[in-house]
C-alpha positions, 0 to 999 in steps of 0.5 A: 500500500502506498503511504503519502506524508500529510502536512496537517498544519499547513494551510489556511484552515488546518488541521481540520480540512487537512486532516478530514480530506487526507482521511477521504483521500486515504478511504478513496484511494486505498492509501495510508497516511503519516499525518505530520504536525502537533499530535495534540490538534491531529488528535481532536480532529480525528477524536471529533471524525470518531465521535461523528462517524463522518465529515461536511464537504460540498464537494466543490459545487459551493451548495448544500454540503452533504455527509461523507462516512468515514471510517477510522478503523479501516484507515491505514494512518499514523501520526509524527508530532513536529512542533513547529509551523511555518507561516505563510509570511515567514522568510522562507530560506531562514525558516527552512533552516531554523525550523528543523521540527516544522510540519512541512519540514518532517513531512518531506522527510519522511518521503526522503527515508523512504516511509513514504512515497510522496509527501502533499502541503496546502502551507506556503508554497516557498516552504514547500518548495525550499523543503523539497528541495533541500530534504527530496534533492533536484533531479540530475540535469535540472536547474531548478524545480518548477510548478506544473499546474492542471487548468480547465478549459472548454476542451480538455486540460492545460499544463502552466509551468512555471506556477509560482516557484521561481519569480527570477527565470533564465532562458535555460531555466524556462527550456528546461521547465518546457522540457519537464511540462511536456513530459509531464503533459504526457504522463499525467494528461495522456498527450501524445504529442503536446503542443508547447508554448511560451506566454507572451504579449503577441503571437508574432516571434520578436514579442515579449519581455528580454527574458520571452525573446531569448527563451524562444530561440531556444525552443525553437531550437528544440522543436527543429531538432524534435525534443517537442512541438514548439508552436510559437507565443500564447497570449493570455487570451489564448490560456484556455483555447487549447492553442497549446497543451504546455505554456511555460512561463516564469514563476512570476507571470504564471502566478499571476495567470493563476490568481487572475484566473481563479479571481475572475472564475470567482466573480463570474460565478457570483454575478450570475449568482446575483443576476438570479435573484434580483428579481421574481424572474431571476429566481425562476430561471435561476432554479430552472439552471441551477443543475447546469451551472452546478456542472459549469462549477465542476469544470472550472473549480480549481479544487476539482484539481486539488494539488500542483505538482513540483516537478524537477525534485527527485520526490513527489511533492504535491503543493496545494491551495491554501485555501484547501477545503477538504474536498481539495485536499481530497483531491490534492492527495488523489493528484499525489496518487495519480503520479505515483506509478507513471515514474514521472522522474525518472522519465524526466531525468531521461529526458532532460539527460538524452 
């Protein structure tokens, strides 16, 4: 049985939708868990799953939340007690360092020894990122990891990378987390052949900041020598119309794609929200549409995708949203799970060495 560690204290509303959504997870996916973080909080929250016999969840359609059984008996987990947590706004390098007993820290150890196979954190994304790094170690041949994160889109899933793990790139950096993306494109999203790209402000070869015009002779390069299939700039208008499978960008502008993304899905939502009960009418066709808009949610919610996979550590490291409901961080544990047996480094060390 796979073991994934479990940061419990990382996120906004942990330990308790870390803790009831690892469980769902570990009930789901046939998994064990090592739940990482101060035994006494895991504890309550797992005496309070007990007592109830189940946990709250509206499994990502924000409506009427609905019961999920749990049962603890038949969930293969243990508890590590580390009593320290890094923030979200603490200096990330310094903390690493003095922090040795933090969850996120302890957590990533325990895939390091080998108890588990991958380790999943909604706490901050540079903890997470610094720890893999310095605990799991880069893959031979990478510069630096990257995030590679799932979107939505009308027809089938996108991979950004870099999503927020490097705010500084070098053209040498972004050609590697193109080479990686790729990879994991066609592991993960079965994409035989994925089309890559590089968000830019113009689709013409010659747009883009310094960093975008030296990047692009690189994999231009690459596409002519049939590593991938390069098809030139995307522009942010074209994120979600499956001009390309792959977009890399820097760490910078990918996060910045995310959150605007994520910010504009969210008002959307809640203006057709508003819209249908302004008046007598509204309510009607709301009711009438609400099924409709409760599969629109699905496709766009970001929880549906749970976690972001680091790529380029010799792990699995899985960061998710720290905003993580316990449906997300079902869904984060289930994108742990999904990798598992694809070799996904491995592959990738082939790759990038080749």
């Amino acid at each position: 049985m796979a073991r994934i560690a479990i940061d419990a204290m990382g996120g906004d509303y942990a330990p308790k939708t870390i803790v009831e959504g690892a469980l769902w997870a570990a009930q789901e996916y046939g998994v064990g868990l090592e739940l990482v973080g101060r035994e006494k909080d895991i504890n309550e929250e797992l005496e309070r799953i007990r007592n109830t016999g189940y946990i709250l969840s509206d499994c990502g359609t924000k409506g009427h939340k609905r019961r999920i059984r749990i049962d603890l008996d038949k969930i293969d987990y243990t508890i590590t007690h580390c009593s320290e947590v890094i923030g979200m706004g603490e200096a990330v390098g310094q903390s690493i360092r003095r922090k040795k007993d933090s969850s996120i820290v302890c957590a990533v150890q325990a895939v390091a020894d080998g108890r588990c196979e991958a380790v999943v954190s909604a706490g901050s994304t540079g903890a997470a990122m610094a720890a893999s790094l310095f605990g799991l170690g880069r893959i031979h041949g990478i510069t630096r990891p990257a995030i590679a994160v799932t979107l939505p889109t009308m027809k089938k899933p996108v991979v950004l990378i870099d999503g927020g793990a490097n705010s500084d790139c070098t053209p040498q950096m972004l050609s590697q987390f193109a080479e990686m993306g790729v990879e994991y494109a066609k592991l993960s999203l079965g994409i035989e052949n994925p089309k890559l790209g590089i968000l830019s402000i113009g689709e013409e070869e010659g747009k883009g900041n310094e960093l975008v015009k030296d990047t692009y002779p690189l994999l231009k390069e690459k596409h002519e020598n049939g590593r991938f299939n390069f098809v030139g700039n995307v522009e942010g208008k074209e994120v979600f119309i499956n001009k390309a499978d792959v977009i890399v960008a820097d760490g910078f502008a990918g996060n910045i794609v995310l959150k605007v993304t994520e910010g504009t899905a969210s008002m959307l939502l809640k203006m057709i929200g508003s819209e249908f009960k302004s008046d007598f009418i509204g309510c009607i066709i709301g009711l009438l549409a609400k099924p409709f808009l409760r599969r629109i949610l699905k496709r766009i919610n970001w929880e549906v995708f749970g976690g972001m996979l680091l790529l380029g550590v010799n792990g699995i490291s899985v960061i998710a949203h720290g905003r993580s409901s316990s449906y997300a961080m079902k869904n984060a544990v289930g994108a742990a799970v999904k990798v598992l047996n694809k070799d996904i480094n491995s592959k990738i060390a082939e790759h990038i060495n080749n």
